[in-house]
N, C-alpha and C positions, 0 to 999 in steps of 0.2 A: 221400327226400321229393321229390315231385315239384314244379315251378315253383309249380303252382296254390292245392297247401298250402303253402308258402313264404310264398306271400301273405296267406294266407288267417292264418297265424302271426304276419307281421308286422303287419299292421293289427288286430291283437289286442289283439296285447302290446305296441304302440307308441297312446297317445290321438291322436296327431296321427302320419298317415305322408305322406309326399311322396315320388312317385315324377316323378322327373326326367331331365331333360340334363343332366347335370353334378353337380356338389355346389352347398351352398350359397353356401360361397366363392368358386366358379369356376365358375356356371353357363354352361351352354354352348348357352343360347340365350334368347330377347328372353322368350318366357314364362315359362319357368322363372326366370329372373332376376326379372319382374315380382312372378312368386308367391314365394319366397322375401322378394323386398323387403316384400311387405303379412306374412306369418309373423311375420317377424323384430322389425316396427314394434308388433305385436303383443306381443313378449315373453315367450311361454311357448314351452318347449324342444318338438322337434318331431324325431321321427325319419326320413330319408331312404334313396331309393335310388338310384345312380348306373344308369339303365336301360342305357348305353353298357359300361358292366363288368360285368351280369349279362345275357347273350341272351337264357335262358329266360324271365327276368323282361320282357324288351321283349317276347317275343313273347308270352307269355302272359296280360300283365296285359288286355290289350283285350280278351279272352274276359271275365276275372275278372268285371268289375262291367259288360260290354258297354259301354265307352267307349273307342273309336278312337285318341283322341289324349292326347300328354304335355303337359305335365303333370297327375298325377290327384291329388286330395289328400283325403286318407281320415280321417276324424277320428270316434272313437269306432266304427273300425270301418265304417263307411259310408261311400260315394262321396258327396264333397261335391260336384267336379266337377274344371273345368282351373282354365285362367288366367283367363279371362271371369268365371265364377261366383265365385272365388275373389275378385277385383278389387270387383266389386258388393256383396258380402257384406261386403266390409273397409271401402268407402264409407258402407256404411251403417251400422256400429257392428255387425252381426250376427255377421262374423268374430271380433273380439275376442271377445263373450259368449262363442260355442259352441268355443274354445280357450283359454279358462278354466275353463269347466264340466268339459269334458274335462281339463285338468287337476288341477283340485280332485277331481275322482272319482279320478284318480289315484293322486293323495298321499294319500288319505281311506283304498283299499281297500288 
């Protein structure tokens, strides 16, 4: 399976996917840290990828949904965005709803 269906698998079968610097205990940089901290404040479980332990996946994923930069975060299968969009969406109460809903679809199907 190449890189692209990789991805294309894991923001399937995962409602919430984060592709990152690091994990989420040990991010290994200021966004990824940011976006993990609003996830996490959030409280529904959320699946990750360590982009520095998978190459194909760093190189590939910026083709995937055409977005340049890490961290990407993918909920319900769609590109939410990085750290910025992620950040503004948790300010306003919109991140919480749509990783909920995503997970109640989850547990539901």
């Amino acid at each position: 399976m190449d890189a692209l269906e990789r991805i294309k698998q894991q923001v399937t079968e995962n409602p919430v996917m984060l592709y990152m610097k690091g994990s989420p205990d040990f991010p290994q940089c200021g966004f990824s840290a940011r976006t993990v901290g609003a996830l996490k404040s959030c409280g529904v479980p959320f699946g990750y990828v360590n982009i520095y332990e998978d190459e194909e996946i760093y190189r590939a994923l910026p083709k995937f949904a055409n977005w340049p930069t890490f961290p990407q975060l993918y909920v319900k299968g769609e590109l939410i965005g990085g750290c910025d969009i992620t950040l503004d969406l948790h300010q306003s109460g919109e991140l919480q709803q749509m990783l909920e809903e995503a997970s109640a679809q989850r547990q539901s199907s």
